[in-house]
C-alpha positions in Angstrom: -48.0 -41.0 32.7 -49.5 -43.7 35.0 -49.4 -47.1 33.7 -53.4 -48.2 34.6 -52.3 -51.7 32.9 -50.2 -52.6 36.2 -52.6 -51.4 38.7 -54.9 -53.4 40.7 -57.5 -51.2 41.7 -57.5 -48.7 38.7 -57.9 -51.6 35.9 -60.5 -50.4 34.2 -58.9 -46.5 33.8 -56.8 -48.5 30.9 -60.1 -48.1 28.9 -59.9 -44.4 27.8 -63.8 -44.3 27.2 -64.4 -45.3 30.9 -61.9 -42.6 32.4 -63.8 -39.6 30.0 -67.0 -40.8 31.7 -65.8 -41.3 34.9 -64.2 -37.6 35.4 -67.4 -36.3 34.0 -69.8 -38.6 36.2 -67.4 -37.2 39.1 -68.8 -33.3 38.2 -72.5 -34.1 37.1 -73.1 -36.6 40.7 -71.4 -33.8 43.3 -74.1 -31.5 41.7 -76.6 -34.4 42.0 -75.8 -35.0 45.8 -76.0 -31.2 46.4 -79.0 -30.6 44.6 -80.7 -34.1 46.8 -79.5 -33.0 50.2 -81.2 -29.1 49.1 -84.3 -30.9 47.8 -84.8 -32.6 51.6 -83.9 -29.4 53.3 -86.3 -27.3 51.3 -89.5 -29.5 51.5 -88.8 -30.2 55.1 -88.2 -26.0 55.7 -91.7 -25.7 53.6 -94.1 -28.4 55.1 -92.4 -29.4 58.3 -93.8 -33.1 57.6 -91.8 -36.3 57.3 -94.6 -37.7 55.1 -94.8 -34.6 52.2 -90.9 -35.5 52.8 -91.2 -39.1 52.0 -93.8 -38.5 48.7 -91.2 -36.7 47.3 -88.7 -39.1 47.0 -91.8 -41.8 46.1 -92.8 -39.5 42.7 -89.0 -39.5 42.1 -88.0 -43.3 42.1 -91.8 -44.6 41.8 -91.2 -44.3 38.0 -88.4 -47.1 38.3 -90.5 -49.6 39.6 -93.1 -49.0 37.5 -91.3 -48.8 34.2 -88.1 -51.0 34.5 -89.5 -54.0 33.4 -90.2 -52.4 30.4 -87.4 -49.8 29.5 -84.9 -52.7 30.2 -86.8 -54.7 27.2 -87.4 -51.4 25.6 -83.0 -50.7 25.9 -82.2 -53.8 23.7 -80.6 -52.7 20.3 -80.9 -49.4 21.3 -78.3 -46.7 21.3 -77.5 -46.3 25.0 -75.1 -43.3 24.5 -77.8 -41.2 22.8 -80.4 -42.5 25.2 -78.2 -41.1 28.6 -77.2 -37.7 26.8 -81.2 -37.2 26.3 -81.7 -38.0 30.0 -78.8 -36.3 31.0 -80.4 -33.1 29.0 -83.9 -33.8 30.7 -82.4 -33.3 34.0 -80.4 -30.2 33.1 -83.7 -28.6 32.6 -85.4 -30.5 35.6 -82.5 -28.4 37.7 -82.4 -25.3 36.5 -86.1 -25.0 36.7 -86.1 -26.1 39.7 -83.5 -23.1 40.3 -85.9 -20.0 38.8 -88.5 -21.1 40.9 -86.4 -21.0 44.1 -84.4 -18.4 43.0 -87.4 -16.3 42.6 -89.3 -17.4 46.1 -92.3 -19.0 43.4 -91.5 -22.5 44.6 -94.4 -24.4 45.9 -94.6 -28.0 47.1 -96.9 -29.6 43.8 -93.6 -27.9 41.8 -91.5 -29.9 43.4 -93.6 -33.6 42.9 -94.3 -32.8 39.1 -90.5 -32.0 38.2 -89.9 -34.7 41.0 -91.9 -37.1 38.8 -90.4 -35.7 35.5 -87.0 -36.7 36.8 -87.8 -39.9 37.6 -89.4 -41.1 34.6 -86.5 -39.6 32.6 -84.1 -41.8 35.2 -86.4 -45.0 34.4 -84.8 -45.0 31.4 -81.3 -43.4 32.0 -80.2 -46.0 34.8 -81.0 -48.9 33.5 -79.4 -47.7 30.0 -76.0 -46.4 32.0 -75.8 -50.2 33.7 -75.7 -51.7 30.0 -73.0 -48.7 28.9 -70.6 -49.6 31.1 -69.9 -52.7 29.5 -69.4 -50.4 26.5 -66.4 -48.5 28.4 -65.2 -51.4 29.7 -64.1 -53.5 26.6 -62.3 -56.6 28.7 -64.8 -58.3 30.9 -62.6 -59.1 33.3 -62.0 -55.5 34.4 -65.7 -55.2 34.6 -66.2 -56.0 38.6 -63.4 -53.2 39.0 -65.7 -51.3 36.7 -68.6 -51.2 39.0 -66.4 -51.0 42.1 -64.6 -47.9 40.5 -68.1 -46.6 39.5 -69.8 -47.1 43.0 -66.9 -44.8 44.3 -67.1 -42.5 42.3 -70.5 -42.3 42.8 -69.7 -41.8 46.6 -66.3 -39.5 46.3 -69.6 -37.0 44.9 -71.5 -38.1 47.3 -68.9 -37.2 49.8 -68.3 -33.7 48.2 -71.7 -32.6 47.2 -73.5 -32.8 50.7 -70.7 -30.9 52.4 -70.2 -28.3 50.2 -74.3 -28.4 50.4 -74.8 -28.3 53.8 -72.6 -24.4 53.2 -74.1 -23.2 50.4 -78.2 -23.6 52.1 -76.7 -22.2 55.2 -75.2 -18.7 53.5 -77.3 -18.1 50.2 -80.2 -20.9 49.9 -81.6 -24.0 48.5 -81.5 -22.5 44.8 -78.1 -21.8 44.4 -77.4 -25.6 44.8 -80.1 -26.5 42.3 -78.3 -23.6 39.9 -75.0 -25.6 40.5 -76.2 -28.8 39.8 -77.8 -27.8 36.4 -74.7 -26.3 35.3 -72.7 -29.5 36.1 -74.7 -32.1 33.7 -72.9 -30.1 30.8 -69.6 -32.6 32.2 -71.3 -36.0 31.5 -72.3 -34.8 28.1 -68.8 -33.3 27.1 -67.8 -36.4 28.1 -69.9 -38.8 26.2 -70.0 -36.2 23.1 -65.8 -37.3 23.0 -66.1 -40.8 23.4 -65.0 -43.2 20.2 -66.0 -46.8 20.3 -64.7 -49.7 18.3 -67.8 -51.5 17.6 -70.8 -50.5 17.0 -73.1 -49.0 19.8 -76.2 -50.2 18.4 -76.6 -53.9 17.8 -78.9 -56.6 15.9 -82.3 -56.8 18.1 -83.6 -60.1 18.8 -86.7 -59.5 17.4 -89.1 -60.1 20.1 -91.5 -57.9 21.2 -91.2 -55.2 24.2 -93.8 -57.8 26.3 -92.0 -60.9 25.1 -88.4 -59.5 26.4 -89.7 -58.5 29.6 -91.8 -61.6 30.5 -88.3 -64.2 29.2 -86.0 -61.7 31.4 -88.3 -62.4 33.9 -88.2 -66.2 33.5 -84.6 -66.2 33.6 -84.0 -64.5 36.5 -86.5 -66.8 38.5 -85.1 -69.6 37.3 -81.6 -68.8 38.1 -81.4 -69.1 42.6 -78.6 -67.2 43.1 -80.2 -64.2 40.7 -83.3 -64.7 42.1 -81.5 -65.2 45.9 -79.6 -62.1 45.2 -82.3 -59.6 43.6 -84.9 -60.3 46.1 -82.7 -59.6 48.8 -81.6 -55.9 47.2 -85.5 -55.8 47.0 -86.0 -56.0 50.9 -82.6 -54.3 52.0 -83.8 -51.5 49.7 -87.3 -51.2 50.8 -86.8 -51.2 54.7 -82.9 -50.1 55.0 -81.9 -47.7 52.4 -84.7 -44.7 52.8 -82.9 -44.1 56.2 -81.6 -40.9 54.0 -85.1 -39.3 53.6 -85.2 -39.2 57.4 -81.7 -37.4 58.0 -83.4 -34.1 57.7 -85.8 -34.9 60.6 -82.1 -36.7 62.8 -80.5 -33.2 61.6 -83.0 -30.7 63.3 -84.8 -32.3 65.6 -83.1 -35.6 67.1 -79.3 -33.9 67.0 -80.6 -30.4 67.4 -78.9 -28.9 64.2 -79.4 -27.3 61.1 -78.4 -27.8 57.1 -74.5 -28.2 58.3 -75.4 -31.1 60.6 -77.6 -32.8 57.9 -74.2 -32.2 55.2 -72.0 -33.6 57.9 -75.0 -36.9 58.2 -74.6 -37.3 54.5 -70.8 -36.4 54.2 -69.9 -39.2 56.5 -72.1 -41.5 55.1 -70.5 -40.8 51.7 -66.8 -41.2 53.4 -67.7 -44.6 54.5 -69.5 -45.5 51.4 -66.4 -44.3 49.4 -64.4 -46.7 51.8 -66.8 -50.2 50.5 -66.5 -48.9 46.9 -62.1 -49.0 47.1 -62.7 -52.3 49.4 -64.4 -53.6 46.5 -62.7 -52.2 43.7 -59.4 -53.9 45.3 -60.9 -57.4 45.0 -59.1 -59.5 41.8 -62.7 -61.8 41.5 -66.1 -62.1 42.4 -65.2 -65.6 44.5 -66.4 -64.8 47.6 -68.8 -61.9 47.1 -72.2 -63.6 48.1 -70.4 -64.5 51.3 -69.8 -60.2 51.7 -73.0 -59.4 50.9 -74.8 -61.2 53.6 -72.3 -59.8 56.4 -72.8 -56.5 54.5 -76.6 -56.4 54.5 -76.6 -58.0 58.7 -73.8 -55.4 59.6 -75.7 -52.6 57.8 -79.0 -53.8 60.1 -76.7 -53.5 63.0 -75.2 -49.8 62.2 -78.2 -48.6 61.7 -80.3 -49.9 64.6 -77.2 -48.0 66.6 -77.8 -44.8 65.0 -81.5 -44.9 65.8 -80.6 -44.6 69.2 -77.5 -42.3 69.2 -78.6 -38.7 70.8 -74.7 -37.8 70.2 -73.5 -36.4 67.1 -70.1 -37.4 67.0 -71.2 -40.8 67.7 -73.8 -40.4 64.9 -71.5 -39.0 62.4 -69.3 -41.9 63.4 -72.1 -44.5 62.9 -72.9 -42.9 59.5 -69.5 -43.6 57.8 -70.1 -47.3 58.9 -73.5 -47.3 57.8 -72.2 -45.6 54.4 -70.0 -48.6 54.5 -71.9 -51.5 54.7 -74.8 -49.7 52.4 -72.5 -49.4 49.5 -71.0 -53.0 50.0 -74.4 -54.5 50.2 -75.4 -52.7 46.7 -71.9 -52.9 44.9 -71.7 -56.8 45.5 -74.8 -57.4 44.6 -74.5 -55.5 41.4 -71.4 -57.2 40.4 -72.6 -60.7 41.1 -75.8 -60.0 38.7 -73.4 -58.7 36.7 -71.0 -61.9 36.3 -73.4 -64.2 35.9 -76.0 -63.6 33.8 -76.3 -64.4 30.3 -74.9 -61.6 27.9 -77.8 -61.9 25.8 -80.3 -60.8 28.4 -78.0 -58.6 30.4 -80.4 -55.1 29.6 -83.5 -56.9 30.9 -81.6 -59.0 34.0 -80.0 -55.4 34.6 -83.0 -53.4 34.5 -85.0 -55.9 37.2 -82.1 -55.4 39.6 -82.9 -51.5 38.9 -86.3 -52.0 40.2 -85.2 -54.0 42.8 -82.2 -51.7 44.3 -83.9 -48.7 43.3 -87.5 -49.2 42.4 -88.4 -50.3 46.1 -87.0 -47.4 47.8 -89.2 -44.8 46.7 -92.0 -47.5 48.5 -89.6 -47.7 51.5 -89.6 -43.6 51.4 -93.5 -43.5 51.8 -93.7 -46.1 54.4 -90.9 -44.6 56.8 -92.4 -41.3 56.5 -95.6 -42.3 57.0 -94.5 -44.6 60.0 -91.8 -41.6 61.3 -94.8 -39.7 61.0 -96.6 -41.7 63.6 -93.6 -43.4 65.8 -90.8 -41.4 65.2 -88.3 -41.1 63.2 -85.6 -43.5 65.4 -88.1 -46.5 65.6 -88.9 -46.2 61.9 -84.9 -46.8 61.5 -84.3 -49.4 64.2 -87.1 -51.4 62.8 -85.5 -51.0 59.0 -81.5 -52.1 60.8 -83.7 -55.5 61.9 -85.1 -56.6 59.2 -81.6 -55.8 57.2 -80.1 -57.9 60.2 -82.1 -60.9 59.2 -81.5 -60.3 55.6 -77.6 -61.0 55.9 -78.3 -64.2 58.1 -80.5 -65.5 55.4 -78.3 -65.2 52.4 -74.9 -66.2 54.6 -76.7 -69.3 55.3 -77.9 -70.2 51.2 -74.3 -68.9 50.2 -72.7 -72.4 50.1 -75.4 -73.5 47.9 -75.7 -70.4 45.8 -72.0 -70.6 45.5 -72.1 -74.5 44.2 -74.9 -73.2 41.2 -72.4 -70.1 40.9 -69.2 -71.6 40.4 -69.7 -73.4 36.6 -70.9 -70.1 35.5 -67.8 -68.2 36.9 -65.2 -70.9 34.9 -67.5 -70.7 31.8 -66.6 -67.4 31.4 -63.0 -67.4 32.4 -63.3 -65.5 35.5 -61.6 -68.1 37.9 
């Protein structure tokens, strides 16, 4: 039996409710991945334009931005175990509708925005609800930055599996297949939360303010605080202009590196590798000391990778620059999330939690419609060596306000007993 107490980089696995959800997370996200990297492939085989491409992914994460102020607010008191299996359930269905009408050769291009934009309203609600779980699964606090490293990698072992094994399935039987597997998978995540036992209660006290109230004080706080303000706005930007490089693979795939579905699982495989690299990085890392200081060389190196992949016309070199950019991706997001993480306030943790939702998350579908549109006009490569710049700059700016982001940081840090 392995002894989780002893090991560094498997902490939080001591927490029995954290390992049932992370083996089941590791089946429901492979599906995920397989059923995202089908979803590109399929509106890309049926409209052949990178700007139908990018409006999908826009009616699937628009929701976020437009709701998270409010769901976060909404989440307080509420019990977040019921509220994931419900969204979990939602996109059970979502997938194995989306199956029949593949399945059947039925599928059109408005079926894929309205499910696309069922999805994401159900995911306005499920993300920002899982962020506030996993201090559920993780009962000592000072596993919790090992928690979200350990999460992050998980999320990127599937995301290494379920674009490869993609990228095979599209090429011998189609698109629907993958979006058959996927719904069949969610059935994991709720096993898992079905067995969980908890010693407190899931659903605490409310605060008694009003939906509007909560959002406008979690607001406040954040703006008041510089480093969470520092640190969200910067997600913001590195998520609007760097991270919808993955809408665009499909168009790198076929036409830039001349190949098919297998090239674009390769893209995406690698990219997962070297994201699943930055998550055990991270998860090997005893504090948070430090992590501003990554993130800006995260989010400048990230500029750089991808700027270099723009102009690769080789695929090894491509695949190559895609673990890095993988890399650097997932250590931009990951730090970020565990900073926001250690220092806000417990009391508004749901509402702090759901603005850096909207701002890692609810940007990109924006980021998605502008790169198509612009790819549309300039190419695909110029659209992504314009999005490596501006990430470039990004990391210079918050490596040079780290030392004074660090100085507001630090009382916070011993306050709670995590130096």
């Amino acid at each position: 039996m392995v002894n989780w107490e002893k090991s560094v980089m498997f902490r939080a696995f001591r927490h029995r409710n954290f390992r049932l959800f992370y083996m089941g997370q590791i089946v429901s996200l492979s599906g995920l991945w397989m059923q995202r990297v089908a979803m590109n492939w399929l509106v890309y085989r049926i409209t052949g334009s990178p700007l139908l491409l990018g409006t999908v992914d826009f009616m699937t994460q628009i929701p976020v931005l437009l709701l998270g102020s409010f769901t976060g607010a909404f989440l307080e008191g509420r019990n977040l175990r019921k509220v994931i299996m419900i969204c979990q359930t939602i996109s059970m269905l979502h997938a194995l509708t989306l199956a029949t009408l593949t399945l059947t050769g039925t599928v059109e291009y408005w079926h894929i925005l309205i499910l696309a934009a069922i999805v994401g309203t159900s995911d306005s609600f499920e993300v920002p609800a899982r962020q506030g779980f996993t201090i559920r699964l993780v009962e000592d606090e000072r596993d919790l930055g090992n928690g979200i490293a350990l999460t992050s990698s998980l999320f990127n072992v599937s995301r290494l599996l379920g674009p490869s094994i993609a990228g095979i399935v599209i090429a011998a039987v189609g698109e629907g297949v993958c979006f058959l597997m996927n719904g069949m998978a969610y059935s994991a995540t709720l096993t898992a939360l079905f067995l969980m036992r908890f010693r407190r209660p899931l659903v605490t006290e409310h605060a008694g303010k009003g939906v509007l109230e909560g959002m406008k004080e979690g607001v406040r706080y954040a703006a008041s605080f510089i480093p969470i303000r520092n640190y969200l706005g910067a997600i913001a930007l590195v998520s609007f202009f760097a991270f919808p490089y993955m809408i665009l693979l499909p168009i790198f795939a076929r036409e830039i590196l001349g190949g098919g579905p297998r090239t674009l699982g390769f893209l995406m495989g690698a990219s997962g590798l070297g994201a699943l690299a930055g998550s055990v990085m991270l998860a090997r890392r005893k504090s948070p000391v430090g992590l501003g200081r990554v993130m800006g060389l995260a989010a400048a190196a990230l500029g750089l990778t991808m700027a270099s992949f723009a102009l690769s016309r080789f695929l090894p070199l491509s695949i190559a620059l895609m673990a890095c950019l993988g890399f650097f991706m997932v250590s931009t997001l990951v730090s970020c999330n565990t900073l926001v993480q250690n220092l806000v306030d417990e009391d508004k943790r749901n509402r702090v939690m759901s603005l850096f939702i909207i701002c890692s998350m609810g940007f990109t579908p924006l980021g998605s419609l502008n790169a198509g549109w612009i790819a549309g006009r300039l190419g695909a490569p110029v659209t992504l060596f314009a999005g490596g710049v501006i990430s470039f700059l990004i990391g210079l700016f918050l490596l040079r306000a780290w030392p004074a982001m660090w100085a507001l940081s630090e009382p916070v840090y011993r306050k709670k007993n995590l130096l």
